[in-house]
C-alpha positions in Angstrom: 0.0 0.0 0.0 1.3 3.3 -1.3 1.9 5.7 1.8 0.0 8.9 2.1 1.5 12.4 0.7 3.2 14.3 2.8 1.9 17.3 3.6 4.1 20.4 3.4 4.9 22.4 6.5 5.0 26.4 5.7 8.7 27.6 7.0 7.3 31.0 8.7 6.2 28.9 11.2 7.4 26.2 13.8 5.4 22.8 14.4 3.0 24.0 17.3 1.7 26.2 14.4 3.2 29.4 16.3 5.4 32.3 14.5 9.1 31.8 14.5 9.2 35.5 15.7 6.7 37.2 18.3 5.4 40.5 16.4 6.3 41.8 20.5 9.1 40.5 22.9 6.5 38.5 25.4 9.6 38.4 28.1 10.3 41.8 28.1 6.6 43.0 28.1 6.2 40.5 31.1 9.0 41.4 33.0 8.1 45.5 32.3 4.3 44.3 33.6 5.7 42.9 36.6 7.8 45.5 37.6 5.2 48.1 36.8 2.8 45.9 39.5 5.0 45.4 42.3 6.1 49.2 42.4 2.8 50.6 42.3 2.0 47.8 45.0 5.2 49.0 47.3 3.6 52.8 46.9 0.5 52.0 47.7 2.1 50.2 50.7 3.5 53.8 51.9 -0.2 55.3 51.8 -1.3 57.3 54.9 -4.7 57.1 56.1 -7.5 59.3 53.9 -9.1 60.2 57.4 -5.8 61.8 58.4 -6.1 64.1 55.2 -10.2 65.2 55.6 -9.5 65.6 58.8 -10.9 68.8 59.3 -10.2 70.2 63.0 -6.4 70.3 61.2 -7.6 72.7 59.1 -6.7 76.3 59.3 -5.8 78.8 57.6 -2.3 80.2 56.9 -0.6 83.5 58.1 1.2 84.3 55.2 3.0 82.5 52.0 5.7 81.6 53.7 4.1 79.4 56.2 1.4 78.1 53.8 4.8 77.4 51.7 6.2 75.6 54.7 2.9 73.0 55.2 2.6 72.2 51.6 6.9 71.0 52.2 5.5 69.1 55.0 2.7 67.6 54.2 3.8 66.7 51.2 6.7 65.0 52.5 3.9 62.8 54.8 0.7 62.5 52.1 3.0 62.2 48.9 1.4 59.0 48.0 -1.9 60.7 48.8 -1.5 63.2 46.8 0.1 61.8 43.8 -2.8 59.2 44.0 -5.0 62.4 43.5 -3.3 63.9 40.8 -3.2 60.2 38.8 -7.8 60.0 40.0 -7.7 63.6 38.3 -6.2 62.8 35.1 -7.6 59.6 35.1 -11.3 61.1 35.3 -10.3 64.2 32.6 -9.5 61.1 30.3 -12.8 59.7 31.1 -15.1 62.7 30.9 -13.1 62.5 26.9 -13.4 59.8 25.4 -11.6 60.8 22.5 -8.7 61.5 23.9 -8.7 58.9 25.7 -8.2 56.6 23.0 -6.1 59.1 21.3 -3.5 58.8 24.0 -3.6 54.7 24.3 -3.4 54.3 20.7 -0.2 56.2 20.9 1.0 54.1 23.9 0.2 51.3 22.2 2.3 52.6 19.2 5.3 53.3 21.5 5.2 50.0 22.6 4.4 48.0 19.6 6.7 49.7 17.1 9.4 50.6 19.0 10.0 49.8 22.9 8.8 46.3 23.0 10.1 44.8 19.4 12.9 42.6 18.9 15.8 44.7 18.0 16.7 42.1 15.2 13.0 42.2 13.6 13.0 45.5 11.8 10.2 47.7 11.1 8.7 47.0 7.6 5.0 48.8 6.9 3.7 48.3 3.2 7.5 46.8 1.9 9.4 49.3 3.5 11.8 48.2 6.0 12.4 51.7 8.6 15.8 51.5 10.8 15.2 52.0 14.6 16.6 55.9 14.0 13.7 56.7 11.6 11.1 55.1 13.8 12.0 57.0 16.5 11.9 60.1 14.7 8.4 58.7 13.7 7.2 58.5 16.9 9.0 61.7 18.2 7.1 63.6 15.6 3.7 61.8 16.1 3.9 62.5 19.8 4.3 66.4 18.8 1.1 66.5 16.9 -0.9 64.2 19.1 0.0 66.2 22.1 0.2 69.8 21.1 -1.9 69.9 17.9 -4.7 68.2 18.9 -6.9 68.3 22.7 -4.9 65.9 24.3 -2.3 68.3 25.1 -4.5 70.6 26.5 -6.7 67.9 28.6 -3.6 67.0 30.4 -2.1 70.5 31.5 -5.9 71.8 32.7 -6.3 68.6 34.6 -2.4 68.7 35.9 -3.3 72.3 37.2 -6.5 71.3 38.7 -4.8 68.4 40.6 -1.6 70.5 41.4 -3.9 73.2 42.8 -5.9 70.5 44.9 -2.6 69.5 46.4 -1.3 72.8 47.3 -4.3 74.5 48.6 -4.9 71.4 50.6 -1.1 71.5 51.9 -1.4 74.5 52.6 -4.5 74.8 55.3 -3.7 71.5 56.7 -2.1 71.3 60.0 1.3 69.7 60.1 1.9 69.9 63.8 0.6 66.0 64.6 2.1 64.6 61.4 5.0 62.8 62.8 7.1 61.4 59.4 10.5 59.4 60.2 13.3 61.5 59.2 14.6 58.4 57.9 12.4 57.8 55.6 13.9 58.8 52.1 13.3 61.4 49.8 12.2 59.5 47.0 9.9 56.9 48.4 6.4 55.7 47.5 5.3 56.8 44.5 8.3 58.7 43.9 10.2 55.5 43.8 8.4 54.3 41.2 9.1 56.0 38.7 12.8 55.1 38.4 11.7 51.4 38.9 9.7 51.8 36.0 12.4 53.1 34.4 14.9 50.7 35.7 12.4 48.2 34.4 12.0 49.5 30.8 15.5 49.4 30.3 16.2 45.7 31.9 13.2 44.6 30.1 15.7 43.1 27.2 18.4 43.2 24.9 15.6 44.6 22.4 15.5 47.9 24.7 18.9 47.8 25.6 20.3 47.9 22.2 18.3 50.8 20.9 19.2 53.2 24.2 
């Protein structure tokens, strides 16, 4: 009896029917995602209590600027997490009330990531045949990020709602009490949510030789 043909296996792809090569580098994304989670968690570990900040018998008003400048140093210093948690439900609710923008901004995240930060540094970029260097798709990018953020509302959705947070924070600093706030002076400058932001960093960067080789 005659065997059966053999059927021919496409060589884009291995035997498990997968691509040969991720469109995205799944271990750098993962270890970015993970990084990203357990820093947010360890700020939101630092969080005072909300019914120390509307407490309001430690409200009252200031003399003058320079003492109203000295409460927002110090109560920043003990409600940082607070009030960066404020400033991110601010933003976060400007975004919301437009929708537009909203998905203006995560499509360009999404670009960011997809095009540029997450690929394999040996896949390069090729859109309708052409094939663009990692130079001219960060120029790409660069100059897509101009136009999405200063010609169009997005730009002006996130300074109004920066202001209105960063005026929350300092009128709030400012009448509140710091007298029975009692913050370790060892505690450093940078913690909580502060810290953060160079472990994302420090993330991005250790994410994989895909980053790495395009800094």
């Amino acid at each position: 009896m005659a065997s059966p043909p053999t059927l021919p296996i496409s060589g884009h792809q291995s035997a498990t029917g997968a691509p040969s090569h991720p469109p995205i580098a799944t271990p750098a994304f993962r270890a970015f995602l993970s990084r990203l989670t357990s820093s947010v968690r360890q700020g939101f570990s630092q969080r005072r209590p909300w019914s120390e900040l509307v407490d309001r018998s430690s409200l009252a008003r200031p003399l003058n600027l320079s003492e109203a400048y000295s409460r927002i140093r110090k109560n920043f210093s003990y409600f940082r997490v607070n009030y960066i948690t404020l400033l991110t439900l601010v933003l976060a609710f400007s975004l919301l009330s437009h929708p537009f923008s909203l998905l203006t901004l995560l499509a360009l995240l999404a670009a960011w990531s997809f095009l540029y930060i997450f690929r394999p540094s040996d896949q390069p970029l090729v859109i309708r045949g052409r094939t663009f260097s990692d130079f001219e798709t960060l120029v790409g990018l660069g100059v897509l990020t101009v136009i999405v953020v200063f010609l169009t509302s997005v730009g002006s959705l996130l300074i109004s709602a920066s202001m209105i947070g960063f005026s929350i924070v300092c009128i709030h600093g400012a009448f509140r009490l710091p007298e029975d706030l009692f913050l370790d002076d060892q505690e450093p400058a940078n913690g909580g949510f502060l810290s953060f932001l160079g472990g994302a960093a420090t993330a991005a960067s250790a994410a994989g030789p895909a980053i790495a080789a395009r800094v």
